[in-house]
C-alpha positions, 0 to 999 in steps of 0.5 A, a space after each residue: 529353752 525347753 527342759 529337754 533342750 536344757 538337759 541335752 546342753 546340760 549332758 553335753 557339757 558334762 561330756 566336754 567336762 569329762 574329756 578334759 579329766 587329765 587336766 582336772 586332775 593336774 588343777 586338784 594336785 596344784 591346789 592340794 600342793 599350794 594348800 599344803 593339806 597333806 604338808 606333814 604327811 608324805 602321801 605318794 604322788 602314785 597315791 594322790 594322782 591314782 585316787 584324784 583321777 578316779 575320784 573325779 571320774 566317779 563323781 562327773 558320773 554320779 552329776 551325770 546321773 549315770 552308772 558308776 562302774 563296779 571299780 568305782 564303788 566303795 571309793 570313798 570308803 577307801 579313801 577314808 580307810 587308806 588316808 586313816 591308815 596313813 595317819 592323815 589328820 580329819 580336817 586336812 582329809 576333809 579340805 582336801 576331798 572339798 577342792 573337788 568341787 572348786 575343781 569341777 566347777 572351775 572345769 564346768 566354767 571352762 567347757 561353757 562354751 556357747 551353753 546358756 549363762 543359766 545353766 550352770 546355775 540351775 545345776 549348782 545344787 546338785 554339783 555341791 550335793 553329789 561332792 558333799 555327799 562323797 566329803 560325808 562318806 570319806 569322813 564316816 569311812 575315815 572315822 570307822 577305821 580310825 577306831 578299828 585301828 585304836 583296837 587293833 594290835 598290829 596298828 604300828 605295823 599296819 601303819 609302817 606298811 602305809 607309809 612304805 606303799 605311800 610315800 616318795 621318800 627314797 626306798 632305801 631308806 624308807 625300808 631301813 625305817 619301817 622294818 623294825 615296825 614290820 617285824 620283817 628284814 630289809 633284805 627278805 624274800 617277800 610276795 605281795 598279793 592284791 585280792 578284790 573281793 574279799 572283805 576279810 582276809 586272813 592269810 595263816 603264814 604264821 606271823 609273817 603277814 601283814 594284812 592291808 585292807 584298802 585297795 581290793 585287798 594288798 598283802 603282803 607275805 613274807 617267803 622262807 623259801 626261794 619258791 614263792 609258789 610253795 606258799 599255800 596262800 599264794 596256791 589259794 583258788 578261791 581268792 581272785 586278784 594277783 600276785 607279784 612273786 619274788 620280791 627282794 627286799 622291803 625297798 622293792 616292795 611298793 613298786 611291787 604294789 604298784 604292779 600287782 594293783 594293776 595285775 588284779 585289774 586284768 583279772 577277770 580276763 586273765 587265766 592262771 597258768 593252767 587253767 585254775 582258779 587263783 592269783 594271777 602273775 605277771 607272766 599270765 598277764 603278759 600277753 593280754 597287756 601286750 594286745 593290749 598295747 598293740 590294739 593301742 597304738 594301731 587303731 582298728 588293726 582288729 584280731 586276725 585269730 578271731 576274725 578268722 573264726 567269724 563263721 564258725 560255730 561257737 563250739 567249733 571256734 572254741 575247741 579250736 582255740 583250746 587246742 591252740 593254746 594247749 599245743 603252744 604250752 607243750 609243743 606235743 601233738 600227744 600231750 595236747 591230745 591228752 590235755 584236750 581228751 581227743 584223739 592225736 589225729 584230732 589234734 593235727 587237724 585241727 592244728 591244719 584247721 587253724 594254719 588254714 583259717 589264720 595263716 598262722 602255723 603253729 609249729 613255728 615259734 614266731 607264728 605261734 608267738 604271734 598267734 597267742 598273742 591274739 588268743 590272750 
């Protein structure tokens, strides 16, 4: 076989192995239960299938030698700094970020197939340096925090947080438990923000935050009042990520988490209400995951808006949705005139411009409803 021959059956194999990922990450979750690495400590089955399924993504990447994505970097410095802040003991972290490469190897093993018997071998070296180096840079990230947690004040705080976004010990109770550390009341109004890139972040409510700094940034705030946008970090336009309002006790916190982790991963796509920067909700957010499970479950169906435009010129087909998302947040031809700087005259033509290339007319609700959803 010639090295060219070689590296194709080689990247054909990676693919076969990358596409049985889901089935990876139940082998690791089956032998990280049986070693019982993580027995005395109840990290949550969110948090473990979360972190195996991104770890092993990243790391068939990096054997492919292809581009680890934006998401992916940092990985392990968040592991090491989440399973530090969880109070996981080093070796227990160590054994079980290794069961990575029994898990690829073994998947590798599998997805063989008719690929030459030697190719496995001549690859080995590689597969064990790429998962070891990641072992390394869990460790280093694991031991820096547990340091900056020896000198830090609030660590008994930043710890009951972990533990309450963590585990699957049942809410309640796990709320009752942790308050006293938190400083905070099991019954309080609270709001739980996920910024990403932002190394340091301080959020001034007096003392009534507790700061989480893994996992592009999770905070959490607690809210005097019944509006938990009149809180000047929730109204912040340079952070970027999410926020999830009106949280109702700590017990609903972690599932709180969950949605605003996820939130922040739209981000980029999504707009604030408004057009501002800053956090985005989950209403903003709505409509772009409903697309997005639209498009999911109707393979090809393809955006009739925006197909509609095809023909367009780029400023055209621009001012065009403007006015359609501003017509639909106000139902006013004279505030969405004033709104888009135009005459009201503009405003109904284009508004005609858009029913006739789209079919949608705006001024009915369930049109617009449809329309909008294409637009998000």
């Amino acid at each position: 076989m010639t090295q060219t021959d070689s590296e194709a059956a080689w990247g054909a194999l990676l693919e076969r192995l990358s596409a049985q990922r889901a089935s990876l990450v139940d082998h690791f979750l089956e032998l990280l239960d049986e070693q019982g690495y993580y027995s005395n400590i109840d990290v949550g089955s969110e948090d473990l299938w979360s972190n195996a399924d991104t770890t092993l993504e990243m790391l068939i990447l990096q054997i492919a030698g292809a581009e680890v994505p934006e998401r992916l970097r940092g990985l392990p410095e968040r592991l090491g700094r989440r399973r530090a802040q969880q109070g996981v003991e080093r070796e227990a972290l160590l054994e079980a970020v290794r069961l990575d490469f029994r898990v690829i190897w073994g998947g590798l093993v599998r997805a063989q197939d008719d690929a030459p018997a030697d190719l496995l071998v001549a690859h080995a070296e590689e597969v064990l340096t790429v998962v070891e180096t990641y072992v390394g840079d869990v460790q280093i990230a694991y031991l820096r925090e547990v340091d900056a947690l020896g000198r830090d004040s609030r660590t008994e705080s930043r710890r009951a947080f972990a533990r309450l976004l963590s585990t699957d010990a049942p809410a309640d109770e796990l709320a009752a438990e942790v308050a006293p550390a938190l400083g905070m009341p099991v019954d309080g109004l609270f709001a739980v923000m996920c910024v990403i890139d932002v190394d340091e972040l301080r959020v001034g409510v007096d003392d009534a935050v507790v700061e989480w700094q893994v996992d592009e940034g999770l905070v959490l705030l607690r809210l005097d009042g019944d509006d938990a946008s009149s809180d000047p970090g929730l109204r912040d336009e340079s952070l970027r990520g999410s926020v999830v309002r009106r949280v109702h006790g700590l017990a609903a916190v972690p599932d709180a988490a969950i949605r605003a982790r996820r939130l922040a991963r739209l981000a980029d796509e999504v707009a604030p209400a408004g057009g501002a920067g800053g956090l985005i909700t989950v209403a903003d957010a709505e409509l772009a995951i409903a697309r997005r499970l639209l498009e999911a479950e109707l393979p090809g169906i393809g955006n009739p808006v925006m197909s509609a435009f095809a023909e367009l010129d780029e400023g055209e087909a621009t001012r065009l949705i403007a006015t359609a998302r501003a017509f639909c947040a106000t139902g006013s031809v004279k505030v969405t005139a004033e709104r888009t700087f135009v005459h009201r005259n503009t405003v109904v033509n284009r508004l005609a411009q858009f029913r006739r290339l789209t079919g949608f007319d705006l001024g009915v609700p369930d049109e617009a409803a449809r329309a909008l959803l294409w637009l998000a």
